[in-house]
ROLO-441013 format. One record per residue (C-alpha): x, y, z. Coordinates in steps of 0.5 Angstrom, whole numbers, plus 500, padded with zeros to 3 digits. Each point is the difference from the previous one (the first is absolute). Example, Ala and Ser with C-alpha at 12.3 -4.5 7.8 and 13.67 -1.06 7.14 Angstrom:
525491516502507498
***
This chain:
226086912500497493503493497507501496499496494503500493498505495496498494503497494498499493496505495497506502493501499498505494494501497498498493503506495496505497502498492493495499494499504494495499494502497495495500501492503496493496501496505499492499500496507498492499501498508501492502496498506505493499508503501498507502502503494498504495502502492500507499500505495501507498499505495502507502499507497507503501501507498507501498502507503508500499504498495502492503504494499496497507494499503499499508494498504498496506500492501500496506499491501498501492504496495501503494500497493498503493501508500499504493500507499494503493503507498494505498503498493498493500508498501499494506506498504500493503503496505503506503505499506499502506503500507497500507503503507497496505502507505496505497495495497501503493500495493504505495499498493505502494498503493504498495500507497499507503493501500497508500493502502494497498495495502502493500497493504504496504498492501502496505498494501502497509498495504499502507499497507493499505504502505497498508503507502494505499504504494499500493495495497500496506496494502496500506496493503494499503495494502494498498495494500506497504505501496506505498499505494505505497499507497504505497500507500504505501504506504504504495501507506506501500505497495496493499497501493508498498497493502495500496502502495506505496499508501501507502498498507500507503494505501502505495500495494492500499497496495494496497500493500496494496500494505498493497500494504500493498497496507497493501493499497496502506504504504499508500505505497499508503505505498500508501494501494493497498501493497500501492499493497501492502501495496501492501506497498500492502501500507502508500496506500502507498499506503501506497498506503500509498505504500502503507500507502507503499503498507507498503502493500499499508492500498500494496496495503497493497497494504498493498497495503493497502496506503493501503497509500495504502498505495498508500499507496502506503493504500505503493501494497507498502500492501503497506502493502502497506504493499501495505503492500493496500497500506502507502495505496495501505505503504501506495493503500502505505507503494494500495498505504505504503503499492493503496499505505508503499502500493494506498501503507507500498498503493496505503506503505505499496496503494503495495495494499503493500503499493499492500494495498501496505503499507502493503502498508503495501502495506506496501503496503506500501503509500505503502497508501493501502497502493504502493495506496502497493496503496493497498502494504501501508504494504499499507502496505494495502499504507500507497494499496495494503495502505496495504494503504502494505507500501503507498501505505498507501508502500500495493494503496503507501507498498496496494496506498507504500504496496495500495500506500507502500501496493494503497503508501507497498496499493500507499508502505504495497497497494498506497505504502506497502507502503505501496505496505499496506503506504492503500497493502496504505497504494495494499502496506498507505494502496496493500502499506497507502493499495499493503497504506498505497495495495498496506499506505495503495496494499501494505499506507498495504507497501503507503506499495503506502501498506504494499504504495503503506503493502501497495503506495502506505502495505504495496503506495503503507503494504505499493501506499503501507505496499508503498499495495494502496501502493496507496494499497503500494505496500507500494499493498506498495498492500492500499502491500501502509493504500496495505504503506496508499493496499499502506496505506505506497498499493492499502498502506505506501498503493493499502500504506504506496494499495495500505503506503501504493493498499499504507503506499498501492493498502497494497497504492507503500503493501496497495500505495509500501499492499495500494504505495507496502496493498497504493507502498504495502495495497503493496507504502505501506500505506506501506497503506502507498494499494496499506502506504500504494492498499499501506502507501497502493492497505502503507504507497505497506507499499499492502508498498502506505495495505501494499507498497503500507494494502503496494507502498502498507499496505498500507494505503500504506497501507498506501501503507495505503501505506495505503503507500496503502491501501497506501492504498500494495506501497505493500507501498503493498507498499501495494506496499501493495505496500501493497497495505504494500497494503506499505499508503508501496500507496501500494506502497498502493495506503495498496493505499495500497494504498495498505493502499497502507493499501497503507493497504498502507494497504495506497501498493503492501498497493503505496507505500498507503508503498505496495507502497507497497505498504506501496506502505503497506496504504494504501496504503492501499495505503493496501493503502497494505495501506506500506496493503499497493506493499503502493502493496505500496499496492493500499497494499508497500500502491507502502506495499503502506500499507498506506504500507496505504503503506497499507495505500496498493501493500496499508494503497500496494501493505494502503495502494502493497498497506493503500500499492500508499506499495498496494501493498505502495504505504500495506504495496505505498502502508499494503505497493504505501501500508502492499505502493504505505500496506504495495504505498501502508496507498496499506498496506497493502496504504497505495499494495496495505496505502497502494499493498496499508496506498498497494497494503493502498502502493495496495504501493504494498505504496502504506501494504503496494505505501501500507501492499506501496503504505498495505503494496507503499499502507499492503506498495505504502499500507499491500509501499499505506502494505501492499494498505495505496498504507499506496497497494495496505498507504500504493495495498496500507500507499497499492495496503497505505500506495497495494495496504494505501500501492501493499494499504497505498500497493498493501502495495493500497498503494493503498498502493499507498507501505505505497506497496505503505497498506500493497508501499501504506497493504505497497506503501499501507499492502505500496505504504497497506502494499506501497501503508498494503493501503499493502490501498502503494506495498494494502495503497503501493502492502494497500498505493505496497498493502492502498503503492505493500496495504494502498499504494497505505500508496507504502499508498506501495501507504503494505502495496507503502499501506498494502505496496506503503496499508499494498507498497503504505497496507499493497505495498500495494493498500499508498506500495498493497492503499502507497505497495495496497495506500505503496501494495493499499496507501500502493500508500507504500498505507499494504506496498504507501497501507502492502507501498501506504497497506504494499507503500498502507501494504504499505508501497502494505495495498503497493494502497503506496505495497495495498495507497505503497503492496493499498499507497507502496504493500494495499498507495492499503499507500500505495506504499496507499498498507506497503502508503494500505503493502505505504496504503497496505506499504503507499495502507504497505508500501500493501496499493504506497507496501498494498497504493507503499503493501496496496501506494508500500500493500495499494502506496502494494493498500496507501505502494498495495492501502501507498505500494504505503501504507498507496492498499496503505497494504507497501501507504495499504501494502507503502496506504495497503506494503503505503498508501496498506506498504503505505507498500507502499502493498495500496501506496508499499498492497495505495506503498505495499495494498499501491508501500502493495493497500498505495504502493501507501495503495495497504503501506499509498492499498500498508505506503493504501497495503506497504500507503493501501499495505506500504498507500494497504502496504506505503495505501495494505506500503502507501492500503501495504506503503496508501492497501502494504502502506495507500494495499502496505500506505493501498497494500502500507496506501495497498500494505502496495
***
């Protein structure tokens, strides 16, 4: 069901035309620490392609003073008019004559606006020495280079730019390039800086403020900084090295070195995305960046690691080769995202990255993906100022796991070799995705366009159903058959197929396939060589983007080989993965699901239990609205507490040193689970460890923090909830504020505490808005808590908007999602639906469509679940004695 809602009126969106184009940038900006303000102005290089009377480039919050136009010949047109579309965001300059083809300069002079909106050149607080402070920087991906200042603000218009910025006298300036000059003037200082690689508006980047760095050179050469607000520079040793290592090992892959002297990092406060890869100059949200040996976690110093590296790989997929449209997003978006893993798998192995991008990547690609409402890899895009709304697992995580499949079946040479010429080709340029198929053909002498386009042209991915047909001397003949898989078990009406790239194990050669082939029809049939007693796995190593549903005879043999660890840790996260995503859609039974996860009691690896938890987590959400005295969640939980307890006892809650990471995560993890359960020992535990890290001082693991947070959040009353939300207001690192905040939003819904928490955090504005989305969180895990989350979001949409500027940006949707697509209500679903109808203008009102679908999506399909597994799981806790 979808809302009935006026149509969108106004100007359509165009793209800038193709008669003019900017060569070159001088930019001059002069930012005011006092009104917020800043006077700019910009020199551009504008090669005239078509004879023209008009000129037409982007601006936004900026206002316009003089304009003037210099011909080739020396002719100067001053004073020229001009008129501004605030829809298309567009300033279009009249010429007093038809000017033909040639090189003129365009001079704009502005003054621009430091917003508190975390776009443009924007202004972000901090507190130092007890007392506030300001810093400006910027956040130009997608269209916010308009507000900084006037543009070709589309990838394809690549230019390079001299930047100069005029700051208060002991401040520092950053932009893209190497710092050129500085001079004092009076009380102002002048920076000038290089002149930048050709590049795309939306990589622009300056910084100004008063900044702390530690300092390095890659073993070439390159220098590297990592900048923090005072007090906050130790915390960066750790991206020093992650960064020093990367950008040669990069160089060395890719074979294209660097191509800048110097490479910056930078910590802010106040951020919307997680990193922005802004060439020479990389910004980051404080939490993305800083490590602290006391206070990280191991969870969080991989997630560090990864982001770093992401930004690192974007400095050659996406700064030096850039999509022409924003409908290829995925070419660098996808390709960083898979290169992240890749640098950190190489170099940093104790951290088993691999594994965690199962979770992570595979598994967050498949849970969105699954939905009717998902949209293709590439995605038309008509209106790039509504682009927040695909920044999403589509865009990241799906494209990673298709690489990460492609890389599989090519073979990792070939793969590089394929992206290594479309990199040297494209160089300085822009590609589209069939530039980069065509570079990998060439590598791979593979059609990789007949492969892959169905993976990135439409949306969805399939299941694919196995059957025994017959087994004789050695000889197996499996049926295959695909079909779209679709998280509610509906059929899918378009008949999607796909190219689907097979790859067969069995137990006499587990780590490595012993048959592959293409699934290209509806259905197929496949003869196999395997010995009669040996289990056959379908997907090695789970590299396929595609679910696997066995028939009874195969799938029995891999239960039992996962209980006794003779499958392989990545192919016992891909059955039991499945096994829960096909119980959801009503593709097999309660009992076929629980009992793989009672056979995996004595599993040791995190990333197979962590996807068990997601599946045990959506199985205790659905069915808490099974009954209104909680019977069956309460005997669901007993259940839980029986099939966890000898593994959490196992685990202990003490850490030793030389202990691997991942059992560090697992301890963590399954007392958290436990408690959420009720397990009145581990819920006093977790009491007490609370009390001694608040009370005391006493040291908490950080692999607990949240565990320990949320027990105690949970079980206590106001004296825990007063003591965490002073935690949270002085502990002074990002992951712990988070972790608080989280755990906070976890208090009983019927306590008046989530009024007085939430008043505090956005009406009382003491909690950074970048954060505000994990606020919403904590009470999305129970049905009480969930009702009052969705509530209090139609009740303050006014409030949620003016924090975010907008309901287009991606943080005010997910505060939208995480309001309300955990509840299991039809009611709910149907106010999802109907509610943005008249609050929003119908513009804004389109950029929510997706979404609004997506999560009423969502919680029809909790409903639908509750309705097929509710009774099915009765029946067999019943059986269990429970």
């Amino acid at each position: 069901m979808a809302p009935v809602c006026p149509a969108p009126s106004g100007e359509r969106y165009e793209r800038l035309p193709d008669y003019a184009k900017p060569a070159h940038y001088v930019l001059r900006l002069e930012p005011d620490f006092e009104s917020f303000t800043f006077k700019g102005r910009a020199e551009i290089d504008v090669e005239i392609l078509k004879p023209t009377t008009k000129l037409k480039l982007h601006a936004k919050a900026l206002n316009i003073g003089a304009i003037a136009l210099h011909l080739a010949n020396g002719q100067e047109f001053r004073d020229l008019q001009h008129t501004y579309s605030d829809t298309a965001q567009v300033v279009e300059i009249t010429l007093p004559v038809e000017i033909a083809p040639q090189k003129t300069k365009l001079s704009i002079d502005y003054i621009g606006v430091h917003n508190d909106h975390m776009q443009g050149f924007y202004r972000s607080k901090y507190t130092a020495d007890g007392k506030d402070h300001w810093m400006f920087s910027t956040q130009f991906e997608t269209t916010y280079a308009r507000q900084a200042f006037p543009c070709w603000d589309e990838p394809v218009f690549k230019a390079t730019y001299d930047v100069t910025l005029v700051v208060d006298d002991g401040l520092t300036a950053l932009s893209n390039a190497m710092e050129k000059s500085s001079t004092v003037e009076g009380k102002k200082r002048i920076v000038k800086f290089d002149t930048s690689p050709l590049m795309s508006s939306y990589l622009v980047a300056f910084a100004v403020g008063k900044f702390e760095y530690l300092e390095g050179k890659t073993p070439k050469g390159t220098l590297v900084r990592i900048y923090t607000v005072p007090g906050k520079k130790e915390f960066g040793h750790f991206a020093l090295e992650v960064s020093t290592k990367a950008l040669d090992w990069y160089g060395d892959w890719f074979g294209i070195p660097y191509m800048m002297p110097k490479c910056d990092l930078i910590a802010i406060p106040d951020y919307s995305m997680g990193a922005m890869e802004n060439w020479g100059l990389i910004t980051f949200r404080e939490i993305a960046l800083l490590f602290d040996p006391a206070k990280t976690s191991t969870k969080q110093k991989t997630y560090v690691a990864l982001v770093i590296a992401h930004e690192l790989a974007h400095l050659w997929f996406g700064d030096l080769v850039t999509m022409k449209w924003w409908t290829d997003l995925w070419l660098k978006e996808g390709f960083a995202s898979f290169m992240e893993y890749l640098f950190v798998g190489y170099n940093y192995p104790e951290m088993k990255i691999w594994l965690h991008f199962l979770n992570d990547e595979l598994s967050s690609g498949f849970d969105l993906d699954s939905l009717k409402n998902s949209h293709p890899i590439e995605v038309p895009i008509e209106n790039p100022n509504e682009l927040d709304e695909i920044y999403d697992s589509i865009t990241y995580a799906k494209s990673n796991s298709i690489n990460r499949m492609l890389c599989f079946y090519l073979g990792e040479e070939k793969f590089k070799q394929g992206l290594r010429n479309y990199l040297q080709k494209f160089k300085y340029a822009n590609a589209e995705t069939k530039d980069l198929w065509a570079a990998l053909s060439e590598a791979s002498g593979q059609d990789v366009a007949a492969l892959m386009s169905g993976w990135t042209s439409q949306m969805g991915f399939p299941v694919v159903s196995v059957n025994q047909l017959t087994q004789e001397n050695g000889k197996r003949v499996l049926a295959f058959e695909q079909k779209r898989f679709l998280a509610d078990g509906s059929e899918d009406p378009a008949a999607s197929l796909w190219k689907v790239p097979i790859t067969l194990s069995r137990s006499g050669q587990p780590d490595e396939p012993f048959h592959r082939f293409v699934l290209s029809e509806k259905r197929q049939e496949e003869t196999v060589t395997i010995p009669d007693l040996e289990w056959l796995k379908v997907n090695q190593g789970t590299t396929g983007f595609y679910r696997v549903r066995y028939d009874e005879h195969l799938l029995h043999p891999l239960v039992t080989a996962t209980g006794n660890s003779q499958l392989p840790v990545l192919d016992r996260f891909g059955l039991g993965n499945d096994l829960f995503a096909l119980l959801f859609a009503n593709q097999v039974t309660v009992d076929q699901a629980l009992s793989f996860l009672e056979m995996s009691r004595n599993e040791t690896e995190y990333a197979v239990w962590r996807s068990l938890d997601m599946g045990i987590a959506r199985l205790g959400g659905m069915v808490d609205y099974a009954d209104e005295n909680g019977s069956l969640k309460k005997r669901f939980d007993r259940y839980l507490i029986d099939t966890l307890r000898n593994t959490a006892d196992r685990l202990g809650w003490t850490y030793t040193d030389g202990e691997d990471s991942q059992v560090g995560l697992l301890r963590g993890l399954i007392i958290g689970r436990i408690c959420r359960a009720g397990d009145e020992k581990y819920n006093a535990k977790a009491l007490e460890l609370f009390h001694k890290y608040i009370d005391s001082n006493v040291p908490l693991h950080a692999d607990l923090r949240g565990p320990v947070f949320g027990a105690a959040i949970r079980a206590g009353g106001d004296k825990e909830f007063q003591l965490l939300r002073s935690h949270y207001e002085t502990c002074g690192f990002p992951e712990v504020e988070r972790t608080a905040l989280v755990a906070l939003g976890q208090t009983c819904a019927k306590s008046g505490r989530l009024e007085t928490l939430f008043d505090y955090a956005i009406t009382q504005g003491k909690v950074r808005t970048q954060d505000l989305h994990s606020l919403f969180m904590g009470p999305a895990c129970t049905r009480s808590g969930q009702q009052w989350v969705w509530d209090y979001f139609k009740k303050n949409l006014n409030q949620l908007t003016e924090k975010y500027g907008g309901v287009q940006t991606m943080l005010f949707q997910r505060c939208f999602k995480f309001a309300a697509e955990e509840a299991c209500s039809e009611a709910i679903a149907k106010e999802v639906d109907e509610f943005f109808c008249g609050k929003v203008d119908p513009s804004s009102l389109k950029t929510l469509d997706r979404p609004i679908k997506q999560v009423s999506e969502r919680i029809r399909n909790n409903v639908k679940l509750l309705k097929e597994a509710g009774p099915q799981l009765d029946a067999y806790l019943k059986s269990k004695g429970y």
